[in-house]
N, CA and C of each residue as an Amber inpcrd file, in Angstrom:
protein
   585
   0.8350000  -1.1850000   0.0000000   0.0000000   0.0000000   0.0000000
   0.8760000   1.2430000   0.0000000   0.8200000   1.9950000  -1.1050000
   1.3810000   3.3410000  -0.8050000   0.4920000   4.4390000  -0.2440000
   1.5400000   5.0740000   0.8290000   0.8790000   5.8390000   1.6300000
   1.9770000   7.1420000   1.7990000   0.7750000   8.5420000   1.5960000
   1.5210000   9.8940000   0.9200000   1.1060000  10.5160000   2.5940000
   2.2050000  10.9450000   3.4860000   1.9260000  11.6860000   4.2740000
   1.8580000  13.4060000   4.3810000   1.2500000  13.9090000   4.3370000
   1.5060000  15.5800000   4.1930000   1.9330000  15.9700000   5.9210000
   2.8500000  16.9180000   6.0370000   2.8390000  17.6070000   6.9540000
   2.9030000  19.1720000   7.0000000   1.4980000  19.7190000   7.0930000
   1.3740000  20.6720000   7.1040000   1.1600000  22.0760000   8.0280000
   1.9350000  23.1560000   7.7620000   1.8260000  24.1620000   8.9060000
   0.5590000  24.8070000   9.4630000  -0.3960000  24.3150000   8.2890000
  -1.7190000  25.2140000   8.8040000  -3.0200000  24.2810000   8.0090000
  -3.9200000  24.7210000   8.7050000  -5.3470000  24.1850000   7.6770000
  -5.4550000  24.1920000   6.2110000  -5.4130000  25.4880000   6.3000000
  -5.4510000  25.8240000   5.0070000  -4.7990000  25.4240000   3.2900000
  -3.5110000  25.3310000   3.7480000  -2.7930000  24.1600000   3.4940000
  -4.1400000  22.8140000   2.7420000  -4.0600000  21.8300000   3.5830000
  -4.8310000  21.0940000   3.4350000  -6.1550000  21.4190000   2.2720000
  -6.6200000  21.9760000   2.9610000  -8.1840000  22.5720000   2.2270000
  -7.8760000  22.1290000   0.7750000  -6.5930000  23.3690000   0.1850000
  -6.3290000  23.1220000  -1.0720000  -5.6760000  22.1380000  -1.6570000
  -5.2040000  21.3640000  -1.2970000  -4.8340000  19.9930000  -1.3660000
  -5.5650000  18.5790000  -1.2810000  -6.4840000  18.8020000  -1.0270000
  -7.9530000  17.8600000  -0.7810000  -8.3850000  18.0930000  -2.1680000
  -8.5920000  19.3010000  -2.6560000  -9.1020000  20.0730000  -3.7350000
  -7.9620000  19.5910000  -4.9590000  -7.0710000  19.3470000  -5.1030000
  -5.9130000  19.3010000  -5.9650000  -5.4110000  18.0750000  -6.6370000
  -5.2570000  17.0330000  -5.4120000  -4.5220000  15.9220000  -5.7030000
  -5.1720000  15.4180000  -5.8080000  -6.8330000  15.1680000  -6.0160000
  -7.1230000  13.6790000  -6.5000000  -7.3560000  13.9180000  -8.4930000
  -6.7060000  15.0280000  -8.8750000  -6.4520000  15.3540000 -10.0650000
  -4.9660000  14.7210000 -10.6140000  -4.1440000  14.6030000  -9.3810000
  -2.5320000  13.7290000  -9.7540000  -2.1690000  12.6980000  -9.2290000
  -2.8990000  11.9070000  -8.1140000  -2.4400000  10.7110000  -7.2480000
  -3.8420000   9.9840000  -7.7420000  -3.1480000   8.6260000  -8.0430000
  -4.4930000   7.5700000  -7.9880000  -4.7670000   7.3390000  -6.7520000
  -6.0450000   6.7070000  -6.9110000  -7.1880000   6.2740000  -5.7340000
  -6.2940000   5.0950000  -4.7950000  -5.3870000   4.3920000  -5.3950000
  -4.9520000   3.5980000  -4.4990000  -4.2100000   4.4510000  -3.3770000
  -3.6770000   4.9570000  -3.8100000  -2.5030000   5.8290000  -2.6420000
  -3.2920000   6.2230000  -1.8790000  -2.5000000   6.0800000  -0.1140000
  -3.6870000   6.2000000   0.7530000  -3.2190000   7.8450000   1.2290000
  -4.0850000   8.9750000   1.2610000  -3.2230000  10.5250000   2.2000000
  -3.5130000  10.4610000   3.1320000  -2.7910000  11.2130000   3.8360000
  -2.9820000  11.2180000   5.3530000  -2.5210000  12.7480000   5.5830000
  -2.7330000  13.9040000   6.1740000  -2.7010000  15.1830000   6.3840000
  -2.2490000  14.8320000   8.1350000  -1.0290000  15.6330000   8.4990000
  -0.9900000  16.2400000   9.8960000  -0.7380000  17.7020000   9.8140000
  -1.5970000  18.3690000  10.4420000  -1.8710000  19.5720000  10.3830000
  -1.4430000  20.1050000  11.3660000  -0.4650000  21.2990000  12.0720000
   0.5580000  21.7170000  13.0470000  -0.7120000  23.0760000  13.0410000
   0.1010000  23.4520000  14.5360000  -0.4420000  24.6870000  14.8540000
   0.8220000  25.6670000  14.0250000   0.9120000  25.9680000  13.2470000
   2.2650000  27.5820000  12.7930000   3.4430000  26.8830000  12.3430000
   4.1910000  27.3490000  11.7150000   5.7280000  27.3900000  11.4660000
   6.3840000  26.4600000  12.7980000   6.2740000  27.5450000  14.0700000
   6.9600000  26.6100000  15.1470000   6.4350000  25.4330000  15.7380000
   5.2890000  25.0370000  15.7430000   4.7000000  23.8910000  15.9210000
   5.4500000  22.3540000  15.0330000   5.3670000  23.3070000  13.7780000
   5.6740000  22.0450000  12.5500000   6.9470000  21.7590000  12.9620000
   7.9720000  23.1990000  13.4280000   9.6250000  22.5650000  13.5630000
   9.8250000  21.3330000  14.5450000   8.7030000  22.5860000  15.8360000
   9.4130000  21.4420000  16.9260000   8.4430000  20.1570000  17.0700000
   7.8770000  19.6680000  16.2800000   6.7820000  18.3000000  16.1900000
   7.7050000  17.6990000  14.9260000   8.4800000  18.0740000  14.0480000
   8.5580000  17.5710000  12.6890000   9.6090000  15.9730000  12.9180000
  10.3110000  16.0270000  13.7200000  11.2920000  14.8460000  13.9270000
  10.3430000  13.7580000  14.5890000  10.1800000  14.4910000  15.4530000
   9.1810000  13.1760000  16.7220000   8.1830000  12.5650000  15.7860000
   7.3300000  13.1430000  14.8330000   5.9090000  12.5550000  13.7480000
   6.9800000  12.3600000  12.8590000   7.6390000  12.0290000  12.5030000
   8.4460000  11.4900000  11.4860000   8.8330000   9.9580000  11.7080000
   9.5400000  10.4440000  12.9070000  10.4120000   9.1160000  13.7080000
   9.2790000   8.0990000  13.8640000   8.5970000   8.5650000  14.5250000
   6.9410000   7.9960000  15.0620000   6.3160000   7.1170000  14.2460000
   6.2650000   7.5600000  13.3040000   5.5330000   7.0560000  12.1460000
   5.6000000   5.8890000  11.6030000   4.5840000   4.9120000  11.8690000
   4.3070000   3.3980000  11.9340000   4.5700000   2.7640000  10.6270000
   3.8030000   3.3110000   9.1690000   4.1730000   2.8230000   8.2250000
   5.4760000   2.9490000   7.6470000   6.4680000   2.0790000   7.5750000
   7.8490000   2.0320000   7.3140000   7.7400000   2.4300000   5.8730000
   6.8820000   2.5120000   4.8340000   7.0390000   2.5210000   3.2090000
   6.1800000   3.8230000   3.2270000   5.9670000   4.5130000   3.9390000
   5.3290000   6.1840000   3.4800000   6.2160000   6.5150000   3.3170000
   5.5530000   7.3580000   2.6530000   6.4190000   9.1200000   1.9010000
   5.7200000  10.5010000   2.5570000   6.6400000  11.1350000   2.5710000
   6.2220000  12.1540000   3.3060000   6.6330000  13.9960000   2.6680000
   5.7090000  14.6360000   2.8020000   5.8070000  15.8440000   1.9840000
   5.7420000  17.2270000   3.3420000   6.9300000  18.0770000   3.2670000
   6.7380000  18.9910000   4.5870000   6.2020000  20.0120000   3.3840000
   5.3000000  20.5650000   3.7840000   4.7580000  21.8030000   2.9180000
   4.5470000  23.1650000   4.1210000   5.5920000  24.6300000   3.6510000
   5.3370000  25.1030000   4.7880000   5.5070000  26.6840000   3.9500000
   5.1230000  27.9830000   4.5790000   5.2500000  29.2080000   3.6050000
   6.5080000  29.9720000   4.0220000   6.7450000  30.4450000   2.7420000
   8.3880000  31.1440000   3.0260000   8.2260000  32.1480000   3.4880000
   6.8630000  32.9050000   3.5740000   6.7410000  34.5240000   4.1680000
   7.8370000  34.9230000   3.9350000   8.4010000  35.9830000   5.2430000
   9.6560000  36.6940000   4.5670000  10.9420000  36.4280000   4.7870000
  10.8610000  34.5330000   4.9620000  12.7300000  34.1390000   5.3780000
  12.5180000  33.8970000   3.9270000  14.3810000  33.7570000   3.8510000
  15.0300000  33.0120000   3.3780000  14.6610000  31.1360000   2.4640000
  14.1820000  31.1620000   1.3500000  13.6290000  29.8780000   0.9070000
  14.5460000  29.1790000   1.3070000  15.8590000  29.1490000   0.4560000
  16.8560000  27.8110000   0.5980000  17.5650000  27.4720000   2.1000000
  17.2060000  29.0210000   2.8870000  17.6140000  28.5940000   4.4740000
  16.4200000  27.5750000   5.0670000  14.9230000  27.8290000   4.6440000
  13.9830000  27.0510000   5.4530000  14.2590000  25.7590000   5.2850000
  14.2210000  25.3920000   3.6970000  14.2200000  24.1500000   2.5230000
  15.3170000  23.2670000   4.2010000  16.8050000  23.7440000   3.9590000
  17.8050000  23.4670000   4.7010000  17.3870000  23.0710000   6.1800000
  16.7640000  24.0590000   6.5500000  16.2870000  23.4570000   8.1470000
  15.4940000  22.4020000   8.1610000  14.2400000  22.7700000   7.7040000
  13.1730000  21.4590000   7.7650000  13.7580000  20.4070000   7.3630000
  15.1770000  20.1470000   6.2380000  15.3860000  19.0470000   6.0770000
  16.6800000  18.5770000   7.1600000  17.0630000  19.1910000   7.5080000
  17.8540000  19.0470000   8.7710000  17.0780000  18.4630000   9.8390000
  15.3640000  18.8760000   9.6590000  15.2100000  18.4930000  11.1320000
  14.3750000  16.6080000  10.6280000  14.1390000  16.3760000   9.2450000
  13.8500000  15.1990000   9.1820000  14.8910000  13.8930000   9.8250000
  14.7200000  13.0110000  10.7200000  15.5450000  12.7330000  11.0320000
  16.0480000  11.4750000   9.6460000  17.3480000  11.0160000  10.2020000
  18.4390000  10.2930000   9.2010000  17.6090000   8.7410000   8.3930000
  16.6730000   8.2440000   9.1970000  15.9870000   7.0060000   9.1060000
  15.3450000   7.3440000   7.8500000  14.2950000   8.5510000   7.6880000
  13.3840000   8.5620000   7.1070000  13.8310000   9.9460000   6.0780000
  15.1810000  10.4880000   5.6020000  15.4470000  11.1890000   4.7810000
  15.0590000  11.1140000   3.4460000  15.3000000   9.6670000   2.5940000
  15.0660000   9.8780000   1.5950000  13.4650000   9.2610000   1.4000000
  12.8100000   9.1730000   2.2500000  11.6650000   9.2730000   1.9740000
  10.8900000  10.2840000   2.6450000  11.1220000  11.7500000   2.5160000
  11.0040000  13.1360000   2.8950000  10.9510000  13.6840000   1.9710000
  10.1340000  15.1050000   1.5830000  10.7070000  16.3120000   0.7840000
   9.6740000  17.3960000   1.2860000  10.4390000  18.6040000   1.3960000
  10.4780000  19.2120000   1.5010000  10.2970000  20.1250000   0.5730000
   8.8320000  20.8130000   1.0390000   8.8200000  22.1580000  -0.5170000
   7.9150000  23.5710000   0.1970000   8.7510000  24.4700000  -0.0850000
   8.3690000  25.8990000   0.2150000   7.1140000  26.3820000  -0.4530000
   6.3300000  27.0360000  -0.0970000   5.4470000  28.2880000  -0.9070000
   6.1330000  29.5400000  -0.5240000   6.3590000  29.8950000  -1.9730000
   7.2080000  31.0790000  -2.3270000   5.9250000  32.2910000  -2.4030000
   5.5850000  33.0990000  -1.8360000   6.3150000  33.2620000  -0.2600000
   4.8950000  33.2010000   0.8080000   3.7150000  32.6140000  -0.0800000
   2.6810000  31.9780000   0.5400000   1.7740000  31.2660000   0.2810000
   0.9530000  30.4390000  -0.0170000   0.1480000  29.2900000  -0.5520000
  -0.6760000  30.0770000  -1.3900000  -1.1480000  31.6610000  -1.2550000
  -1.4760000  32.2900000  -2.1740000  -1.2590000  32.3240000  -2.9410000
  -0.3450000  32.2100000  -3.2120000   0.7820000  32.4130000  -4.4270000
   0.3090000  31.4430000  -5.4230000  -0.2840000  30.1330000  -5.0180000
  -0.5190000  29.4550000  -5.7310000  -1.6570000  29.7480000  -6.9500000
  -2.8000000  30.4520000  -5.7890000  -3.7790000  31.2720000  -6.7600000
  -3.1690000  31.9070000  -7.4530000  -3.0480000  33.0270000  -6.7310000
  -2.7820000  34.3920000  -7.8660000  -1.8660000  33.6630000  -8.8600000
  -1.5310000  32.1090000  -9.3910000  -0.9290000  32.3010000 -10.4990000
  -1.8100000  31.5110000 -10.9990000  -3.2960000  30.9090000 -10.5360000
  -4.6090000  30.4980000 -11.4570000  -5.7020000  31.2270000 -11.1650000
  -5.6810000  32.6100000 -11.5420000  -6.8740000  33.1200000 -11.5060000
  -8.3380000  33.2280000 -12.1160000  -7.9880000  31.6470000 -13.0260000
  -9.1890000  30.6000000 -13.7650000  -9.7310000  30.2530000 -12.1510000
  -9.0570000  29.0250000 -11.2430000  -9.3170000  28.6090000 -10.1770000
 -10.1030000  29.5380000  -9.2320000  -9.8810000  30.7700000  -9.0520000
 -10.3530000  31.4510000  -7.9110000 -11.5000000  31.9850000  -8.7200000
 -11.3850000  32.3250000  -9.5330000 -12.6360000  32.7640000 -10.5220000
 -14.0220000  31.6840000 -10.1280000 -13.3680000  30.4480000 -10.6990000
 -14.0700000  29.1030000 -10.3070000 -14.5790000  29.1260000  -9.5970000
 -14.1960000  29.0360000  -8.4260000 -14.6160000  28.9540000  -6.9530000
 -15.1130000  29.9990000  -6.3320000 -14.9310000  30.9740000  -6.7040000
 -15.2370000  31.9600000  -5.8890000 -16.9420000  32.5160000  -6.8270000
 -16.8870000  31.7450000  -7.8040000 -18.3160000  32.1180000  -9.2980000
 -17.8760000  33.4600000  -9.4720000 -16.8180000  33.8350000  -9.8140000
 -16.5790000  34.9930000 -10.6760000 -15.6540000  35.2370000 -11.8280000
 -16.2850000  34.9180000 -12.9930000 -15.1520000  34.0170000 -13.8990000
 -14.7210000  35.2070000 -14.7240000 -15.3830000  36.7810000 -14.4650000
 -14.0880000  37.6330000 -14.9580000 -12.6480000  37.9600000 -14.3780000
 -12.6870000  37.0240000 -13.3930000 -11.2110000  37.3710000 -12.9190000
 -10.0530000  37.2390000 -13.5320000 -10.3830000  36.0520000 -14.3410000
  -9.4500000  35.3520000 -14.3470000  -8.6530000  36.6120000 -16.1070000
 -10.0090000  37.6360000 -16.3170000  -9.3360000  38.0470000 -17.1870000
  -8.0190000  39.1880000 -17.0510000  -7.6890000  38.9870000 -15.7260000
  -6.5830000  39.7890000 -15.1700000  -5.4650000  39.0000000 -15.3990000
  -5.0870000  38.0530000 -15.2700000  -4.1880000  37.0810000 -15.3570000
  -2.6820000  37.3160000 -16.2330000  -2.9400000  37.9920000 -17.3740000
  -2.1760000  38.7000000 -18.3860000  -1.6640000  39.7550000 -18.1500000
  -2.0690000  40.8020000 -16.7280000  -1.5740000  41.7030000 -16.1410000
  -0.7080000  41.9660000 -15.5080000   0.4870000  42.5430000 -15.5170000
   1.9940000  42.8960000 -14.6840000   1.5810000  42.2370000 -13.4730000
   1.0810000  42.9980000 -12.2560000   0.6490000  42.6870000 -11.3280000
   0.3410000  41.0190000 -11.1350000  -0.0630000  40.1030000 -11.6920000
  -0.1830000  38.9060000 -11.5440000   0.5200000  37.9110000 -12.1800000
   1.4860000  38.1600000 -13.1780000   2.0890000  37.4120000 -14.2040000
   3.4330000  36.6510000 -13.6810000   3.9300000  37.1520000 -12.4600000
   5.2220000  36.5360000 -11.7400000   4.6770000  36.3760000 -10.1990000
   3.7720000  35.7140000  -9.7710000   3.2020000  35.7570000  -8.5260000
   4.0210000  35.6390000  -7.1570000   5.1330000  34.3250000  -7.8220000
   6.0120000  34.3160000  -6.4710000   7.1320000  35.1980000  -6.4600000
   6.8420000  36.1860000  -7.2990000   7.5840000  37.5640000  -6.7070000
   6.9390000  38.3120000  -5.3270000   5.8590000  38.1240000  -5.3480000
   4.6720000  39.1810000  -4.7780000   5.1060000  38.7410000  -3.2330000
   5.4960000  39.7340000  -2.6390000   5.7300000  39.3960000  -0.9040000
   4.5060000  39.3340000   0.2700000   3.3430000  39.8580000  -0.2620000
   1.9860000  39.6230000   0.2150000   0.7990000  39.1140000  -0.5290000
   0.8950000  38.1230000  -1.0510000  -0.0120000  37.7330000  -2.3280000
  -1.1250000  37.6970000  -1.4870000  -1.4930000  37.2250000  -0.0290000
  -2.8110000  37.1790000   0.4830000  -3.4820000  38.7060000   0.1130000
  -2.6490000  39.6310000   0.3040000  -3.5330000  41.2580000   0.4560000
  -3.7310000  41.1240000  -0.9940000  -2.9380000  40.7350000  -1.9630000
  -2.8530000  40.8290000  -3.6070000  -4.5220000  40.1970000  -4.1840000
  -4.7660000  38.7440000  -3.1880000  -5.8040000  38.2230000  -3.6400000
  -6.9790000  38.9700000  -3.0540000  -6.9660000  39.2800000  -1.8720000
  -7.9560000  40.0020000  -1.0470000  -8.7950000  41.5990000  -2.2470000
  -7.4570000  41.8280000  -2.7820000  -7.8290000  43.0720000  -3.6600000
  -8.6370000  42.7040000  -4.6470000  -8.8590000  41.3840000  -5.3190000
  -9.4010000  41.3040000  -6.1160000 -10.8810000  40.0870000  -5.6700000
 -10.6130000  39.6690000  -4.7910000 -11.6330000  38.8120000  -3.6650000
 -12.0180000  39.0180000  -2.0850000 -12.2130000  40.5870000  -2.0790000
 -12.4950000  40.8990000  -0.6390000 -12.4040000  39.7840000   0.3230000
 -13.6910000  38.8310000  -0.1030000 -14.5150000  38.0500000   1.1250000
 -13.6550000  36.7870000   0.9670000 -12.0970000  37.0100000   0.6510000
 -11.1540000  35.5210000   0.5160000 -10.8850000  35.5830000   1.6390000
 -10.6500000  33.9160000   2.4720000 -10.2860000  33.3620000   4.1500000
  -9.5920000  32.6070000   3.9880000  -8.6070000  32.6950000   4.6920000
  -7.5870000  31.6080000   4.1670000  -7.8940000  29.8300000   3.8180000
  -8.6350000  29.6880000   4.9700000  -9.4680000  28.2860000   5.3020000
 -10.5680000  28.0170000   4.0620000 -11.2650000  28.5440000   4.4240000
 -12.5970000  28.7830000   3.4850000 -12.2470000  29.1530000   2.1280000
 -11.6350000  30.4060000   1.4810000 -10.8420000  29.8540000   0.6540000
 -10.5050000  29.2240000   0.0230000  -9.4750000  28.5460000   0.2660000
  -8.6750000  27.3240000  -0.0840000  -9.3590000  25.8900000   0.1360000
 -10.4780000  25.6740000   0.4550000 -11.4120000  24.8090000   0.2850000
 -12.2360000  25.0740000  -1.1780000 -12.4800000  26.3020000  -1.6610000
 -13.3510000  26.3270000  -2.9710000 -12.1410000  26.7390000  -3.7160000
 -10.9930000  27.1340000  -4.0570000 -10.0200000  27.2780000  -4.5940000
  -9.1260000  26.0430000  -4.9320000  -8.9170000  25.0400000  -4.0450000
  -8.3350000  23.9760000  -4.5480000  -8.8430000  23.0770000  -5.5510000
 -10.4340000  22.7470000  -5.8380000 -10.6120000  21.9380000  -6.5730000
 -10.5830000  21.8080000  -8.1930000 -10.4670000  23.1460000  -8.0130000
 -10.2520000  24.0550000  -9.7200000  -8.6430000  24.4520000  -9.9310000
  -7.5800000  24.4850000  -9.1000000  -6.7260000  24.5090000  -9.6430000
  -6.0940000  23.3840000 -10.6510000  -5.4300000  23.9240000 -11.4280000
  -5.0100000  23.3020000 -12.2960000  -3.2960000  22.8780000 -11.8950000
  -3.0810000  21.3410000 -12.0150000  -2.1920000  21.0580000 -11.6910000
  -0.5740000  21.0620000 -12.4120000  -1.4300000  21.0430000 -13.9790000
  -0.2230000  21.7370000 -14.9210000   0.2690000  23.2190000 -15.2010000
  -0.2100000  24.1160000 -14.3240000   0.0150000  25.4170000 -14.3950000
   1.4120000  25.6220000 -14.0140000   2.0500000  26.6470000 -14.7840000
   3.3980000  26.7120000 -14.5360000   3.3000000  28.3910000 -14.2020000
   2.6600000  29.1420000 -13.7160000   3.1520000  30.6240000 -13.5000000
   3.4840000  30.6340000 -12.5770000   3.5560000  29.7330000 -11.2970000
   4.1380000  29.7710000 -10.1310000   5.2790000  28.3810000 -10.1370000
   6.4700000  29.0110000  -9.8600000   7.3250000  27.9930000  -9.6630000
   7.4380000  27.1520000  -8.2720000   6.9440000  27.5640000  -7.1130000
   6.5780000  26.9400000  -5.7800000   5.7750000  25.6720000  -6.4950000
   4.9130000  26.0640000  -6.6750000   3.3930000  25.1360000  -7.2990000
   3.9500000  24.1830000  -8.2440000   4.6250000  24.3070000  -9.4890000
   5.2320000  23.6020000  -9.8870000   6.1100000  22.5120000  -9.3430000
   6.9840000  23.1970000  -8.4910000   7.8860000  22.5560000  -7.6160000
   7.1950000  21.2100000  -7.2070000   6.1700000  21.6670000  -6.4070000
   5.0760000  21.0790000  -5.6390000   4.6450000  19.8830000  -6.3050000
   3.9570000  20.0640000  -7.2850000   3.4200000  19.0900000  -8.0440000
   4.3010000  17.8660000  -8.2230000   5.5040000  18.3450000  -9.4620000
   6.1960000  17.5500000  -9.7750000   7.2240000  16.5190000  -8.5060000
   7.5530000  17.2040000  -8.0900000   7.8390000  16.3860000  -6.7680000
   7.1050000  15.6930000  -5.7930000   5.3430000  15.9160000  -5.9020000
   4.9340000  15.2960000  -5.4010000   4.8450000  13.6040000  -6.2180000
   4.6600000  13.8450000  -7.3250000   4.7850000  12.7830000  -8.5240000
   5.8310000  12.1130000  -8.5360000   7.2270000  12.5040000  -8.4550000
   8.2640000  12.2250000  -8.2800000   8.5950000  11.2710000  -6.8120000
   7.8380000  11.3830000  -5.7420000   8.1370000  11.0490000  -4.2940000
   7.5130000   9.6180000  -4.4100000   6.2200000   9.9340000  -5.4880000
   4.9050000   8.0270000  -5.8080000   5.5890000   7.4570000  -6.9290000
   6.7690000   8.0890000  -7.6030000   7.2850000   7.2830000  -8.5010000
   6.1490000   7.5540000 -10.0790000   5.4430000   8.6620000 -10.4210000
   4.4340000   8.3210000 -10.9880000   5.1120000   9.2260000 -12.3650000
   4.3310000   8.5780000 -13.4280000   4.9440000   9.0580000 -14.3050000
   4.5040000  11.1600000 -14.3710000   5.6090000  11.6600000 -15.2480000
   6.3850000  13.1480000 -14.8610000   5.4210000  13.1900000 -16.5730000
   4.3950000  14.4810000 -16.8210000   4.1770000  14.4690000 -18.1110000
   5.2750000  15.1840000 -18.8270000   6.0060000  14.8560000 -20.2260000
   7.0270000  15.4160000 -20.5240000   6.5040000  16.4990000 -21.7870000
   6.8600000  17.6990000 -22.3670000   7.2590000  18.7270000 -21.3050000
   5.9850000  18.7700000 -20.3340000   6.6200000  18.9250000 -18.2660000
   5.4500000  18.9220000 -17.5920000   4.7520000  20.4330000 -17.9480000
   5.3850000  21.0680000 -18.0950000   5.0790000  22.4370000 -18.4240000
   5.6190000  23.2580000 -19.6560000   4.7890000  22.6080000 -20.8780000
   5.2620000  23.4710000 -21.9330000   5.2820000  24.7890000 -21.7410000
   6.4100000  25.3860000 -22.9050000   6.6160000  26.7620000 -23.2630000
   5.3690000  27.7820000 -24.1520000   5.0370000  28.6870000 -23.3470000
   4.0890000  29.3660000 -23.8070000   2.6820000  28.9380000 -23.1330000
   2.3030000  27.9220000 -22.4130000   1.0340000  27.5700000 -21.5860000
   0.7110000  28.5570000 -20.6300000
């Protein structure tokens, strides 16, 4: 039985990921979500639920937001703190520089979900075209979706994202490595030029 563990810093997290992956993981693979209270919750819980962890053949995914550190310093810690047993069945992947980010680079998805499908005709606009540049993408989405919650949200936002979208390189990251961790086949190009 393959079994995909998420460990995640917040709800929200989740929400959109419920919404996402049964678009890239088959039905056999079993998920399992642990959901931390914050950033420091996930550090200081991340070894002990690792170590802990009964099924010897899971895989495990730390998903956590870069806000305003340093990506390749976090990437480095969290994998520092996986312990040695269960390394190469770990990975570790940032949202550059918040799970927002993921929207604001499908503003088809939030359109979707949110039933407002002129949004998405912004998408082509400076302002949205490099998302994980954006150092507050939550206020970025808020501007164009007042009544967006992070939770709530990302529950009607995940099921419409699109998993081949390449305007966010976090998200990308994400994907393909999640594919990469089940061994599942990588679509080649995963992200053509010009999509």
């Amino acid at each position: 039985m393959k079994e995909l563990v998420f460990l995640l810093e917040e709800r929200s997290a989740k929400e959109m990921l419920l919404g996402v992956l049964p678009k890239i993981i088959p039905n056999e693979v079993v998920i399992r979500y642990i959901v931390f209270e914050g950033k420091q919750d996930l550090e200081k819980q991340l070894d002990r639920k690792l170590r802990n962890y009964l099924n010897p053949n899971a895989k495990f995914v730390v998903l956590r937001d870069q806000d305003n550190g340093d990506c390749k310093t976090i990437k480095t810690r969290l994998n520092s703190l996986c312990p040695s047993n269960k390394a190469e069945s770990c990975m570790v992947r940032i949202a550059c520089h918040a799970l927002e980010t993921f929207y604001l680079a499908d503003l088809k998805a939030i359109g979707q979900g949110f039933e407002k499908p002129n949004i998405s005709t912004y998408q082509e606009k400076s302002k949205y075209r490099n998302p994980d540049e954006k150092t507050n993408p939550e206020q970025l989405l808020k501007e164009i979706v007042p009544e967006y919650q992070k939770v709530s949200g990302s529950r009607l936002i995940g099921p419409f994202l699109d998993p081949e979208n390449q305007r966010s390189k976090s998200f990308k990251n994400l994907i393909k490595g999640i594919r990469k961790i089940l061994d599942l086949p990588i679509p080649t190009p995963l992200f053509p030029k010009g999509a």
